[in-house]
C-alpha positions, -999 to +999 in steps of 0.1 A: -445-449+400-422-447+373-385-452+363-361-454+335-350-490+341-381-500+329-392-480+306-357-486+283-366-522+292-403-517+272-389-501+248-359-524+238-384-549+235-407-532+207-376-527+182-376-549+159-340-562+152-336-558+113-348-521+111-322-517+134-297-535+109-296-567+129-295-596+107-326-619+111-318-653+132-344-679+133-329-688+165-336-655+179-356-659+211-361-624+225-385-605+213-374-569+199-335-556+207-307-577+233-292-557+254-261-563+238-273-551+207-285-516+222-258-512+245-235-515+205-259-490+184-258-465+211-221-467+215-219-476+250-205-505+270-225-536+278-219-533+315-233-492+315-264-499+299-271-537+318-266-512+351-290-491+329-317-514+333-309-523+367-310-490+380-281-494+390-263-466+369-250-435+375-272-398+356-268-409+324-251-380+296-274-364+271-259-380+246-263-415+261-300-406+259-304-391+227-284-423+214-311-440+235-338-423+222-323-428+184-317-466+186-350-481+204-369-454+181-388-430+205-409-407+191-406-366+205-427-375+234-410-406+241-379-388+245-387-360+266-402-388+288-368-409+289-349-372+295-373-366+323-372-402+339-331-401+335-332-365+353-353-379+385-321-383+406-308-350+399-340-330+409-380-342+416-403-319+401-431-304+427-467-313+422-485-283+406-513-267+433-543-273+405-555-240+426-589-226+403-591-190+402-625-174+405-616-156+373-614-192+354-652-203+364-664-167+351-646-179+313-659-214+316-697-202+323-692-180+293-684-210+271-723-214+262-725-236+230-696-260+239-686-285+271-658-266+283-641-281+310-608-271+336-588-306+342-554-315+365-526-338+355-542-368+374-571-359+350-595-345+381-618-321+365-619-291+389-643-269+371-669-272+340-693-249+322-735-262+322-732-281+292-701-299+303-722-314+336-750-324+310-726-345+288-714-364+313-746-370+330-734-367+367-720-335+388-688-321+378-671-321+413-657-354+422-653-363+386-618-384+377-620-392+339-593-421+341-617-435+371-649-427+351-631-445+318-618-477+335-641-484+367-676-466+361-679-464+326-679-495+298-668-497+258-706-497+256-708-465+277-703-432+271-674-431+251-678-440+218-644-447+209-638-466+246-608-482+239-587-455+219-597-430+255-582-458+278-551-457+255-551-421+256-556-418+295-527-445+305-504-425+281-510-397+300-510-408+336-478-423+325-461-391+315-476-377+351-460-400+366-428-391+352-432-356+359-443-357+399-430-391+404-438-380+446-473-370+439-491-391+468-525-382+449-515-395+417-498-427+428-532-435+447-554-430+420-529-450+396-532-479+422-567-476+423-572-480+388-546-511+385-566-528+419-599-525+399-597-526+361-577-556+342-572-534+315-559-508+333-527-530+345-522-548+310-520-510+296-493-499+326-472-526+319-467-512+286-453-483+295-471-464+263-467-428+270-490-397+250-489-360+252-527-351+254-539-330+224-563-319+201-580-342+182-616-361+177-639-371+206-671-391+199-698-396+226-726-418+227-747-399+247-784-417+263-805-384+254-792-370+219-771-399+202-736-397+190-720-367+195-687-362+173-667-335+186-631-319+184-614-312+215-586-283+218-569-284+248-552-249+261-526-250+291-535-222+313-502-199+317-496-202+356-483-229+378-512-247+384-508-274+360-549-270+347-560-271+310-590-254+297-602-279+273-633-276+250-653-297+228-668-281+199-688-294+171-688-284+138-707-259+125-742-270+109-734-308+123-757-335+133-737-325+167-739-290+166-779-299+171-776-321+193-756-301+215-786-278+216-812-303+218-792-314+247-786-277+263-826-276+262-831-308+281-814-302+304-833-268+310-865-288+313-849-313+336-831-286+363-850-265+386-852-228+375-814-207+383-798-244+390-765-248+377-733-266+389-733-271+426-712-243+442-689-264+453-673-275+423-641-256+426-618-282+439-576-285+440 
């Protein structure tokens, strides 16, 4: 799903030449570094980092990679991601089980004033509090966000902020992909997504990859409006591979309202006792 060869291939590409102290050539015809010119800053020979690109090469050193790293410019993500790609060979991470404890579903249900949900690496939500279910509209089992972003939802959609959350979700699927580069699950949904968004495969081909954090998440919800909230994002200290992440809204906000406003509609919408179906804990 994803190898080194190509992402140092990317990446050479997006340097550009005279902030790497290459003198500027109106001739020049390839866009960002040659391979010349990175196989020289790095300090290794032509030949090594050519078979580099090929995958052709031998485990490269760490110090070949943090010279890597240094010269194309890879941020501290970046270069994890290129020490993890490099390390492939030597050992293949296993796919984390994404089993839900009971215990986890009792915390998310007491998560009352925020959508608190419990999400996978391949960004399968596999448990969400009441609140959670009402923002997106739909049941929380079966929910993919990457699928829900690219193939059932539009920039005029849900997400307010459409096109930042596809950068975001590629970034991450990518750095998946580097982790559990033999996770059968994950390579099908990442084909599904190229097969039926155009978007999707423009982003792949990029190679971007993001560490998912905290940060700003606006929603244009259909019942209460835009909803501008912060999401915090908490691994969960097992081997499961889940994150509890919630989205909160600032105290005394337009949101915080709205939240509430939207907590009582859907209490006059669902049947008394309804909640999430009971089948929502999935692996």
């Amino acid at each position: 799903m994803d190898d080194l060869a190509g992402f140092l291939r990317t990446r050479r590409s997006r340097v550009d030449p005279s902030a790497a102290g290459i003198p500027a050539d109106s001739r020049r015809r390839v866009e960002g570094l040659r391979r010349e010119e990175v196989a020289l800053l790095s300090g290794v020979s032509v030949d090594y980092y050519v078979r580099l690109e090929q995958g052709r090469a031998t485990q490269p050193s760490e110090q070949v990679l943090d010279a890597l790293a240094r010269v194309l410019g890879l941020d501290e993500t970046e270069r994890d991601h290129l020490h993890r790609l490099a390390s492939q060979r030597r050992r293949r991470a296993k796919s984390p089980s994404g089993r839900l404890r009971p215990e986890l579903l009792r915390v998310l249900d007491l998560v009352i004033g925020a959508p608190a949900l419990i999400m996978d690496h391949r960004l399968d939500v596999v448990g969400g509090n009441r609140l959670a279910g009402l923002l997106y509209g739909r049941p929380i089992p079966g929910l993919n966000t990457a699928r829900h972003i690219f193939l059932e939802e539009t920039e005029r959609g849900l997400y307010a902020d459409w096109e930042k959350c596809t950068l975001d979700v590629v970034g991450h699927l990518r750095l998946a992909a580097g982790k559990y580069p033999d996770d059968p699950r994950l390579a099908s949904l990442i084909g599904e997504l190229a097969m039926g968004s155009e978007r999707f495969r423009r982003l792949w081909a990029r190679a971007d990859v993001r560490a998912r954090a905290h940060g700003r998440k606006a929603y244009r919800h259909p019942l209460v409006g835009l909803l501008e909230l912060h999401q915090e994002n908490f691994a969960l200290p097992d081997e499961s591979g889940l994150e509890l992440i919630v989205l909160s809204a600032a105290p005394g906000s337009p949101t915080e309202d709205a939240l509430r406003l939207l907590g009582t509609l859907g209490s006059d919408r669902e049947p008394a006792g309804d909640g999430l179906p009971a089948d929502r804990v999935s692996g």
